[in-house]
N, C-alpha and C positions, 0 to 999 in steps of 0.2 A: 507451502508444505509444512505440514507439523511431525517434521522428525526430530530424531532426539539427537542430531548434532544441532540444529536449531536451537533446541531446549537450552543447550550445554552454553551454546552462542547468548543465549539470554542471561544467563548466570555472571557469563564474563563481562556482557558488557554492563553491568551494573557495578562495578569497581575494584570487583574482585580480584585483585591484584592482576590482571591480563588489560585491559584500558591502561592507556599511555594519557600523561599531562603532555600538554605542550609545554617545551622548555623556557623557562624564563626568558631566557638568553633570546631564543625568538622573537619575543618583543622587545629587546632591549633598541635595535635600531629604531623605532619612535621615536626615543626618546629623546634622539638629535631632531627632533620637529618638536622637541617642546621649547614654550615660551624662553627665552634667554633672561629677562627681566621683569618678571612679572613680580606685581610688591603683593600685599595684602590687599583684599578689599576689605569697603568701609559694612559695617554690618551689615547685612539684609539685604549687601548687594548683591548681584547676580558676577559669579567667578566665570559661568559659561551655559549658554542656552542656545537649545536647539528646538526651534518653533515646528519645526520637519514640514514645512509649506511648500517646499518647492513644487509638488503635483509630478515636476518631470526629469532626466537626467539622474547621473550616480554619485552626486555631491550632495551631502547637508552641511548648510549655512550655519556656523556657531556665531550668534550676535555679539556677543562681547567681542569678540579680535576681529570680525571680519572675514574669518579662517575658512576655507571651502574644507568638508571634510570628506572622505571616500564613504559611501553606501556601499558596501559590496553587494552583489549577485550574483549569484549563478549566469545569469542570462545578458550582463555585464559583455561576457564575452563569448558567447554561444558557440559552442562545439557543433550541431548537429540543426540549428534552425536561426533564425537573422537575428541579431541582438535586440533587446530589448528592456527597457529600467525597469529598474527595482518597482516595488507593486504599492507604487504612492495613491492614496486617496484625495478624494476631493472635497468639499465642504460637509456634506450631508453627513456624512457619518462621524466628521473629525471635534475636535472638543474646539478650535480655534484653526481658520484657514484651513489646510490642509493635514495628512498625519501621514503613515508609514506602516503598513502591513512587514512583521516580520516574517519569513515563510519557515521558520523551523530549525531551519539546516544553515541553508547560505548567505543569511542577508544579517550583517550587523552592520556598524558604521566603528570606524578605527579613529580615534582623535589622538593630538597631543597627551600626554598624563600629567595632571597637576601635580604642582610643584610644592616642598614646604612650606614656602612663605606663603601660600595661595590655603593651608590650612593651621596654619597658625593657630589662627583666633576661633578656631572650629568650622563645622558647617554644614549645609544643609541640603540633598537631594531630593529631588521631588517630579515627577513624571505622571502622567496618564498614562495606562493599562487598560487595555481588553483582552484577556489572555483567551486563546481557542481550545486549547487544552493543554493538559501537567504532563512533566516529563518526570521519572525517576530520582530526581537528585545524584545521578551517577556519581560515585565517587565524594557522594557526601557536598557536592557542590551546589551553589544556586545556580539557576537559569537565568542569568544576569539582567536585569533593567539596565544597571551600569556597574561597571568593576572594573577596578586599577587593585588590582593582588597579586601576588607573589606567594606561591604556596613554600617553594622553600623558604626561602629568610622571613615568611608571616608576617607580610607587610602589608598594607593597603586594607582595601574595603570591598566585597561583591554584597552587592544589593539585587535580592531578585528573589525568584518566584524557585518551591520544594514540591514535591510531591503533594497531590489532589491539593490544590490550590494552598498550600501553607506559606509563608514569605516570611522572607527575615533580611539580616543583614549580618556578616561577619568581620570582625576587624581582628586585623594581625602587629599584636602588638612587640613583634620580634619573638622570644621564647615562648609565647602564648597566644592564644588565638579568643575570641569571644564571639557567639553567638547566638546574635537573641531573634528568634522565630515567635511568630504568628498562626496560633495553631486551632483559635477557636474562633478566630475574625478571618476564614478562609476567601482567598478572592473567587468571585463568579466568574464562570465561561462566558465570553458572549457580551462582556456589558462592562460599561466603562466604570475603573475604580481610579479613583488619585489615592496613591502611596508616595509618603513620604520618611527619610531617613535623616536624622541628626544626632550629629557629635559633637559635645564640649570640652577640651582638652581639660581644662584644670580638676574637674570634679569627675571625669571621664565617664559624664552618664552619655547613656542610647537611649535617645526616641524611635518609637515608630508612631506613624500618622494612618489612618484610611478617611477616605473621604472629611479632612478636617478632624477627626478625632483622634487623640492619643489612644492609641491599643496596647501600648508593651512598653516598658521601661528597664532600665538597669545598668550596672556599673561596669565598666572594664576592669581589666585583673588590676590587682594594687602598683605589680611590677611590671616594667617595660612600659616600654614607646611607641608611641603611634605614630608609623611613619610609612610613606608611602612609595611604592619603591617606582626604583627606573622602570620604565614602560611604557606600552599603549592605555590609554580608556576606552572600553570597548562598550557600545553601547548596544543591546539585545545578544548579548552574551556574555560567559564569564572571561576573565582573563585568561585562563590557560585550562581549555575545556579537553575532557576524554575525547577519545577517541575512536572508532570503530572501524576496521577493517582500515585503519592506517590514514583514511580518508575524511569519514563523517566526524564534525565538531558535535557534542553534546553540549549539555548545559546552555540550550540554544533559547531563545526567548521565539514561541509562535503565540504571529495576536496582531493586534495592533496599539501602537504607542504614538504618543502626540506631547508635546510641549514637555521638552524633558529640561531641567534646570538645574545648576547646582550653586547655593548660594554661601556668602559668606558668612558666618557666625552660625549658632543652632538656635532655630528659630524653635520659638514655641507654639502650641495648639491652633493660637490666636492668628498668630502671623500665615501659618498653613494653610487655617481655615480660608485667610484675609485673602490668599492667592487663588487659592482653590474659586470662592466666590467672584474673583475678578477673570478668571478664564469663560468661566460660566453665562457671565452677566448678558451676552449679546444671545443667549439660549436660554431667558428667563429662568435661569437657575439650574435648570436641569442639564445634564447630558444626554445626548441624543442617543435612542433607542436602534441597536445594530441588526442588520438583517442578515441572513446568511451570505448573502450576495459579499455582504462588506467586509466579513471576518474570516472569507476564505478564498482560493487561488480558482481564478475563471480559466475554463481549458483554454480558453483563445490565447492565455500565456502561451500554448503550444504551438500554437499556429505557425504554418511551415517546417514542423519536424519531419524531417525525411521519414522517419522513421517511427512515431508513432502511429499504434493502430485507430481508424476512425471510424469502422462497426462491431468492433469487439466493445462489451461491454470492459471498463477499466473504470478506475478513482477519478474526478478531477484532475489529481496531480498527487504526488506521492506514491507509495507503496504499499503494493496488496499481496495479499495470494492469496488464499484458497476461496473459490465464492463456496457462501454454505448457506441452509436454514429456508430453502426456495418455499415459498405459500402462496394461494391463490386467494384471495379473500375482499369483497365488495367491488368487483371488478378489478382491480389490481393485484400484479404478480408483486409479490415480493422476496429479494435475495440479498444475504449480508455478505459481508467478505473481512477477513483477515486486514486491517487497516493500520499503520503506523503513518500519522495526522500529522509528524514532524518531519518527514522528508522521505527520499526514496531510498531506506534502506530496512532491516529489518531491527524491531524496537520498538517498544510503545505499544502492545497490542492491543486494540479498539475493536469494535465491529462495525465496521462501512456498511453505511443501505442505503437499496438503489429497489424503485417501483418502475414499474412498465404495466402499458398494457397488453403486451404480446411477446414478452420473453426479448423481446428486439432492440425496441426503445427504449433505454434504460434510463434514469436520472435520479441522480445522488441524490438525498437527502442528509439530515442531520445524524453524527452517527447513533448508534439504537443503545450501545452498551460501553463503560468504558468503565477503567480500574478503578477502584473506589477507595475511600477509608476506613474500610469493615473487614470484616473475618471473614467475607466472602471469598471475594476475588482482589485483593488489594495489588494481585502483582501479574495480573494479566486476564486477559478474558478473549481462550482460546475456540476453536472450531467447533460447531456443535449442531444442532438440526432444528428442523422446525414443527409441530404437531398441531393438531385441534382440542378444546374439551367435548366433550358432550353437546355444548351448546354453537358451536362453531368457530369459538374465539380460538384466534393464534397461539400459540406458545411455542418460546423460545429454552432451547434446551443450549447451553454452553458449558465448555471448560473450566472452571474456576479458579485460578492459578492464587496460591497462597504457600508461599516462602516460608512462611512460622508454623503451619501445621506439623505434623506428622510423614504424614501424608500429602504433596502438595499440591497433585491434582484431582478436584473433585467435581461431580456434576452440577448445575444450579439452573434454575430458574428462571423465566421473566415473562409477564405477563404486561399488555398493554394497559396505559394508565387511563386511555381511551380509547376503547372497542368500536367507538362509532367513528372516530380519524379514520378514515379513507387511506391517506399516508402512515398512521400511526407512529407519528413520532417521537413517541416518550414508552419508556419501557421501563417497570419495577421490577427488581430482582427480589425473589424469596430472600429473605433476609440468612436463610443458614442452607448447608448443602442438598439437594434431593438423594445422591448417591454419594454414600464414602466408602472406598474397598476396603475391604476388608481379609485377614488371612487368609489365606487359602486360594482365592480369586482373584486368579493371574500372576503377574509378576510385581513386588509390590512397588510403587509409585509408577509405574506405567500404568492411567489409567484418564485417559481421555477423548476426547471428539464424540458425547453423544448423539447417537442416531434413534431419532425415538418414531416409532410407525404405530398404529393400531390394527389391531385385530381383523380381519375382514367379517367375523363377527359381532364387532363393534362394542364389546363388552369389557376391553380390555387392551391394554399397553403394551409394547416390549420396549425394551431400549438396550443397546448394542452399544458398549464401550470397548474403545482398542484395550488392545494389552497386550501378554506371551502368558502362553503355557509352557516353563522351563522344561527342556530334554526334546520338546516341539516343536511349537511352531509360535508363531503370530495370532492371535483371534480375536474375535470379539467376545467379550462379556457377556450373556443374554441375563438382562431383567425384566418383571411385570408388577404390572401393578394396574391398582384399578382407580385410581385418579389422579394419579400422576405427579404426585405426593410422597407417595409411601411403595417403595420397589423391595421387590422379592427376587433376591440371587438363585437363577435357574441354572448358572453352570455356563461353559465355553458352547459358545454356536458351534465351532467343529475346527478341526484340525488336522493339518498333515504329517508328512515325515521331513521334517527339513534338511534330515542328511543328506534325500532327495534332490533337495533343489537349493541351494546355495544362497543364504541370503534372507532364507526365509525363516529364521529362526527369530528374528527381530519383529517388535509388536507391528500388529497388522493396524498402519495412522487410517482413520476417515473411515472405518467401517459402512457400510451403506447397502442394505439389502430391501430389492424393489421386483415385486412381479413383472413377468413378461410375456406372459400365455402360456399354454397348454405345450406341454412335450408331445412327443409321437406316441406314448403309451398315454396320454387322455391326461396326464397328472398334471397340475399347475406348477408350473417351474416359475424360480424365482433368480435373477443374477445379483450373488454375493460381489461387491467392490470394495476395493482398499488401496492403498497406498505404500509399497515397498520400494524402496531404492530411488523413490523420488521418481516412481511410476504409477500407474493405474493398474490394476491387475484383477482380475476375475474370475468367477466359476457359478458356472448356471446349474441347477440343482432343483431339490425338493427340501420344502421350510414346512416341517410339524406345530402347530401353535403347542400342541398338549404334549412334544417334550422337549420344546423348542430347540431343536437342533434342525441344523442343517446339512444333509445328507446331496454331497457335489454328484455330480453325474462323470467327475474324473478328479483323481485328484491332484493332476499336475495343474498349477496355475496358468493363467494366458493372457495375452494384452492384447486388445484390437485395434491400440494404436501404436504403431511402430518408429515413431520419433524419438524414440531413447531419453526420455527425461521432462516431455516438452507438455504430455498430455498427464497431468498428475493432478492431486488432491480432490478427488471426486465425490459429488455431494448431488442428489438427487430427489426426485418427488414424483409421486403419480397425479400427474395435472388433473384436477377433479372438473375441469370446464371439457375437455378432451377425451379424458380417461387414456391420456398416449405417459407411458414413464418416458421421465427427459432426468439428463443427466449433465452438468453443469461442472464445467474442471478447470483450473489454472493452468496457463499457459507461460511458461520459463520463459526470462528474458533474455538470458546465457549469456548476461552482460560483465566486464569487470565492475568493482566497487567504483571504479574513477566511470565509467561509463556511464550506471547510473548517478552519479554525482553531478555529470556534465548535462545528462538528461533531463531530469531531476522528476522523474518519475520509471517506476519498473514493472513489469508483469502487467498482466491484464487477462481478461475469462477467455476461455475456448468457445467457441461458440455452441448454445447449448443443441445436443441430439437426441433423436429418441431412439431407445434400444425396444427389439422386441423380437420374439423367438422366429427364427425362418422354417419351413417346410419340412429341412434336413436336420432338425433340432440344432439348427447352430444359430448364434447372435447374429443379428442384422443393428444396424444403426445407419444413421442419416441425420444431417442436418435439417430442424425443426423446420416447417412448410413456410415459416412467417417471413424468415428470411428473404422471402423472394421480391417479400415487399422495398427491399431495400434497391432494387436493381433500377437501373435510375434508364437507362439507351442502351438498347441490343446493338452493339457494336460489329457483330457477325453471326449472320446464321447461315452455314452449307449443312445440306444434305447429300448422300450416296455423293458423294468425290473421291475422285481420288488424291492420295497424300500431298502429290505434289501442287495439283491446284490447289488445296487447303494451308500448304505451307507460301505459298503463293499470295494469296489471301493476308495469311496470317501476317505477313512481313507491314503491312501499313497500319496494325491491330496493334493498341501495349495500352500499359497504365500500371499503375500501385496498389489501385483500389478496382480490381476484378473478380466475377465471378467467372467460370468455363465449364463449359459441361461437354465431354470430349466420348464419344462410342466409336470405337474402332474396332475391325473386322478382320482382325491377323490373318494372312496365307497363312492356308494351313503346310505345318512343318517346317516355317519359317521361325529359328527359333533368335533371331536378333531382338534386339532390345526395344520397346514401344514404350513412348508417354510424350510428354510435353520440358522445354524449357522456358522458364523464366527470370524474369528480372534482367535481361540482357540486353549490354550493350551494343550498337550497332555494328562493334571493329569483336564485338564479343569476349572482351578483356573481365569482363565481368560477370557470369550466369549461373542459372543455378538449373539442375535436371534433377525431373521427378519420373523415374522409368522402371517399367514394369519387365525382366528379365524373366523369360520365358524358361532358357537353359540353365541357369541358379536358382527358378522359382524363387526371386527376389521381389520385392515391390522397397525402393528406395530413393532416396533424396542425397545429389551427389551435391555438397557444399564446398566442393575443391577449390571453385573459383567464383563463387559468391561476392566475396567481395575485397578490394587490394588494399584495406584499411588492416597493419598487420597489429593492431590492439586487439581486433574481434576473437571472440571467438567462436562463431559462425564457421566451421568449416568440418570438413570430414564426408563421411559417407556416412548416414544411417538409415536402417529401416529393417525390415524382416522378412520371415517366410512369407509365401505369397503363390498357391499354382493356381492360376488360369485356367490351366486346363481346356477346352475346348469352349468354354466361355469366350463373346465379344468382351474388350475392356470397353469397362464404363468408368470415366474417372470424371470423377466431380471435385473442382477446385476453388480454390478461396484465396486471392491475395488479398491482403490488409497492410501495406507498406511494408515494416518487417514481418508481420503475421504471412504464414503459408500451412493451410490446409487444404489434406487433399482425402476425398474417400473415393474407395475403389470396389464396386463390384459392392459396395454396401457390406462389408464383413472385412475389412480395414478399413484403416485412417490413416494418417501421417502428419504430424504437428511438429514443424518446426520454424525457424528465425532464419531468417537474413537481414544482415545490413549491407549493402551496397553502397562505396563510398561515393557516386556516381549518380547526375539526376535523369541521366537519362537510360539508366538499367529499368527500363520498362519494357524491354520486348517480349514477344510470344516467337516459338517456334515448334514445330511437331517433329517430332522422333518417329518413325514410321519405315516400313519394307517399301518395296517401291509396288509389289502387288497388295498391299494390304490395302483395305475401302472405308475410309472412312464415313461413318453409317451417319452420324450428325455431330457438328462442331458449333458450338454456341458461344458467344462472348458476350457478358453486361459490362460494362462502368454499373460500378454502386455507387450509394451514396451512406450518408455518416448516418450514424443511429442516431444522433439528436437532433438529427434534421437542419441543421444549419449548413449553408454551403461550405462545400471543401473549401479551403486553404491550398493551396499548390504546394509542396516539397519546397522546399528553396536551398540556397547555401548557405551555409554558414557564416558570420561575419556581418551580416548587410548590416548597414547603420538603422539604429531604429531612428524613429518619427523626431525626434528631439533633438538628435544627434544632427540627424538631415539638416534642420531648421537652422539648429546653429550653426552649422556649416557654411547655409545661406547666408544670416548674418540678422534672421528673423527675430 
């Protein structure tokens, strides 16, 4: 969701005095694991290397001492699915035997910290690099290859990777600090560089190397000492990295790293090269060429997550929200999504994309868009939409976050670099902004998430920026323009009285207006969407192009889905293969920061629906038809039964991964409760009910007893208004592990989480009068959107494959 305590949340965690260091004093216990007597070595020799070959287990071998050292992982000791090692690679892609995917967030390795005498005579660091992408420099720090530093008493050395690929090294020479960066010899994404760092105490120059060559040189200050303090050496991180949410380490190294070494004396060009050439030599010179496979995290890491979704569309692994920018184009769908590539929290923002051919099947590609070194977007690249020109090529309209402006959110550009990629996986940005707000238009620096649509005339543009109109409401911006270049401020789409309605006086995020058919008076209604309170909310209407405003048909707002937070950030398109509007939302994980940390992924899409106007001019929605291609074994089908033989039925019926399609036939004036529960343990210690209250005109999801794990925060009751009326209930349901949707009667929804601590909270059971007839009850097993067989749930703990072995004694 892109609301502005998010906004605020980006500000801090970039170092502005709210990011915590870790305390020195935290590493200081290493330091009883460093060497007792280590002397000097002789020049040019190796103090400590780490070949990172092992392929398997959470030890790297340092060759000098013999020393096993800790790899950490996330999955080391898995909370929520069976352990599994850190994410070593195998020959193919590594510079020499094996190497070491860092994933971002959780994987560095901790060694002893060398010792004085061990740099005495100076010395030399040098490692393989495939960086996947740049992190912020939070805090002014590097994203360590290797650092033994001490920010208070300015001790030691972080060597590693700044913002859009710049690299340096800094040393802390007690009262002063030096830092000499790499600013025009930026390292590539994706593709192996050797970087190299050397110090010589007397003359107290800095080297830096890239692939063999000197790039940077210079002196440390005249006064103080270069010494290194008590501590750990941490290697794909710095020493005492921010913070976030008290959990996530920053200054994390994502990518992959191979033969990291640090020698004694400061070697010069020659000696660099001399190494460099000898890693090389069994790969004819070259380093080997990385594929996506190699420099990013395979779901199957997942494998056995009680709790992750396996047909909602979601990331590989890490952290999304909002899917946006949906296009159909040479047979394939395309949708991007809000992505931070360095772990599962919020930070870093990217654009993830994912191609199907049926809104169903989804699969990541490389991401489309990401922060740059320009005056565009250097400091984020937020939500935005997708369009055509004239000629039918895509275009991408985004946020363009820029810290140094004026103004720091603007709209921008991106056009594909090849219109004939099928995938299109390279994306140019217009070099400067398409839209800057200007006085008067809206509230100033709230001004983002373009939504750009054309004409049904076809001559012409509008584009829709969130914002507020002060003493009002929330709205969208309307602009036009006639090539999509050059925008003409029309004034606010429309607005209410927010003294009205509570909450609405804050900008209306994700703006998104898409036809839906004809009203009862003949007129084309269109439904306005947005994003308030970290919900969905709308208003079906009439949209004038010639004075572009949008005149609601009411003007109290309203949500169709009733899960209280779960169904937000809504982004849409009128499928030009169909001609059906589908509409596409993030789906809340309602997890703690430690949650996802343990998970090491969060959020994932709602599953997309098409809206479209009913009989009685009100919204109807439904999950898209393709869906059903997923249903793998009809597990039950009764018709005309009655409740008890259905509940009868239902008791040998469960699973995680279910569809249900439930029509029930209430006694009439029987005003007891009707629906369905799930996730249920056999002794019933665990479930969740989704029930349609006839006498409250509720429709809700009781999470009382969902699940006995009391870190969740899965629990409560939510949902909304709902009468039935003299309607059968039609409820159409959806498990996804934790995912639970339910639509009812086609004019609600229900989006909400469970986690169950429990592998066998898969029951079904029916809520039902005892004269009520149930008209048809259907159950599928589905299967995963990537088409690979499920994985089963598991416990947490199991020993991974290595673990086993050694155990055996293999």
């Amino acid at each position: 969701m892109n609301t502005i305590e998010q906004r605020s949340r980006r500000a801090q965690h970039q170092g502005r005095g709210a990011v915590a260091a870790l305390s020195s004093t935290a590493l200081a216990v290493a330091a009883l694991l460093a060497p007792q007597s280590a002397g000097a070595a002789p020049a040019g020799a190796d103090i400590a290397a780490w070949a990172l070959d092992e392929g398997r287990g959470s030890q790297a071998r340092e060759a000098v001492s013999g020393r096993r050292d800790p790899v950490n992982f996330v999955f080391n000791r898995a909370r929520y699915k069976p352990n599994s090692d850190p994410l070593w690679r195998s020959a193919a892609p590594c510079i020499k035997g094996g190497c070491l995917l860092f994933d971002g967030y959780s994987t560095d390795i901790t060694a002893p910290g060398l010792n004085a005498a061990q740099a005495a005579s100076g010395w030399t660091v040098t490692a393989w690099v495939a960086p996947h992408a740049f992190e912020w420099g939070d805090g002014g720090q590097y994203s360590g290859f290797v650092s033994q530093y001490d920010e208070a008493s300015k001790a030691g050395f972080s060597f590693g990777m700044y913002r859009f690929g710049t690299w340096g090294i800094k040393l802390g020479f007690g009262g002063a600090e030096f830092d000499l960066r790499v600013k025009d010899r930026k390292l590539p994404k994706d593709t192996w560089s050797h970087v190299a760092a050397s110090y010589e105490p007397r003359s107290r120059q800095v080297r830096l190397f890239l692939n063999g060559v000197q790039v940077a040189q210079g002196a440390g200050p005249a006064t103080g000492t270069f010494a290194l303090p008590q501590g750990a050496l941490t290697i794909g991180r710095h020493s005492q990295p921010r913070l976030v949410a008290g959990v996530f380490k920053l200054n994390t190294f994502l990518g992959l790293m191979d033969e990291v070494r640090i020698g004694a004396g400061a070697a010069d060009a020659a000696a660099v090269a001399r190494r460099m050439r000898e890693d090389l030599a069994a790969r004819g010179g070259a380093p080997p060429q990385l594929t996506r496979a190699d420099i990013t995290i395979d779901p199957s890491v997942f494998d056995g997550d009680r709790h992750r979704p396996q047909y909602h569309a979601m990331p590989d692994s890490g952290w999304m929200n909002e899917p946006h920018a949906p296009y159909f184009h040479k047979g394939q769908y395309h949708l991007f999504f809000q992505k931070n590539p360095f772990g599962p929290f919020w930070h870093q923002i990217h654009w993830g994309h994912w191609v199907s051919p049926d809104m169903v099947r989804w699969r990541e590609v490389p991401m489309a868009l990401a922060p740059e070194d320009d005056n565009l977007a250097p400091d984020g690249i937020w939500s935005g939409s997708a369009a055509y020109k004239k000629d039918g090529t895509p275009v991408l309209f985004f946020t363009a976050g820029n810290d140094s402006a004026t103004i720091r959110e603007r709209t921008g550009l991106a056009l594909p670099k090849d219109p004939g990629d099928q995938d299109m996986l390279k994306w140019e940005k217009h070099p400067v902004p398409v839209t800057v707000q200007q006085p008067g238009a809206g509230k100033t620096g709230d001004f983002r998430d373009p939504f750009v649509f054309r004409d049904e005339k076809g001559d012409r543009w509008f584009q829709l920026v969130a914002s507020q109109v002060p003493g009002r409401s929330g709205t969208a911006l309307v602009y036009e323009s006639a090539d999509l270049l050059h925008w003409r401020y029309r004034g606010p789409l429309f607005t209410i009285d927010a003294a009205n309605y509570p909450g609405f006086d804050r900008t209306f995020e994700l703006p998104v207006l898409l036809p839906i058919g004809k009203g009862r008076d003949g007129r084309p209604r269109h439904v306005f969407l947005v994003d308030v309170k970290a919900q969905a909310w709308y208003w079906t209407g009439v949209f004038d192009p010639a004075s572009a405003r949008f005149v609601p048909d009411s003007e109290a707002p309203r949500t169709f889905d009733l899960g209280e937070g779960h169904f937000s950030g809504p982004s849409g398109f009128v499928d030009p293969k169909t001609g059906r509007t589908v509409v596409f939302s993030i789906a809340q994980g309602e997890r703690t920061a430690q949650g996802e940390w343990d998970s090491g992924w969060a959020h994932n899409a709602g599953l997309p629906i098409e809206l479209k106007l009913g009989a009685d001019g009100g919204l109807r929605l439904a999950p898209i038809d393709e869906l059903k291609s997923l249903r793998q074994e009809l597990l039950l089908d009764l018709n005309n039964v009655t409740p008890a033989l259905a509940a009868q039925r239902l008791r040998g019926i469960g699973g995680d991964l279910l569809e249900v399609e439930l029509e029930l036939a209430p006694a009439g004036g029987d005003k007891r409760r009707r629906g369905l529960v799930v996730r249920r343990t056999p002794d019933n210690a665990e479930h969740t009910d989704l029930v349609i209250d006839p006498a409250r005109k509720r429709f809700e999801i009781d999470r009382e007893h969902t699940t006995l794990d009391p870190d969740q925060r899965s629990r409560g009751i939510q949902g909304g208004n709902f009468d039935l009326g003299s309607e059968n209930l039609r409820l159409r349901l959806f498990l996804d592990r934790s995912m639970v949707e339910a639509y009812l009667n086609e004019r609600k929804s229900l989006t909400s989480r469970v986690f169950p601590t429990r592998l066998d909270a898969t029951g079904l059971a029916l809520i039902a009068a005892p004269a009520d007839r149930v008209v048809r009850l259907k159950v599928w097993r589905m299967g995963a959107s990537n088409g690979k067989p499920v994985v089963p749930a598991q416990s947490a703990g199991a020993p991974s494959a290595s673990t086993s072995a050694a155990a055996k004694g293999l």
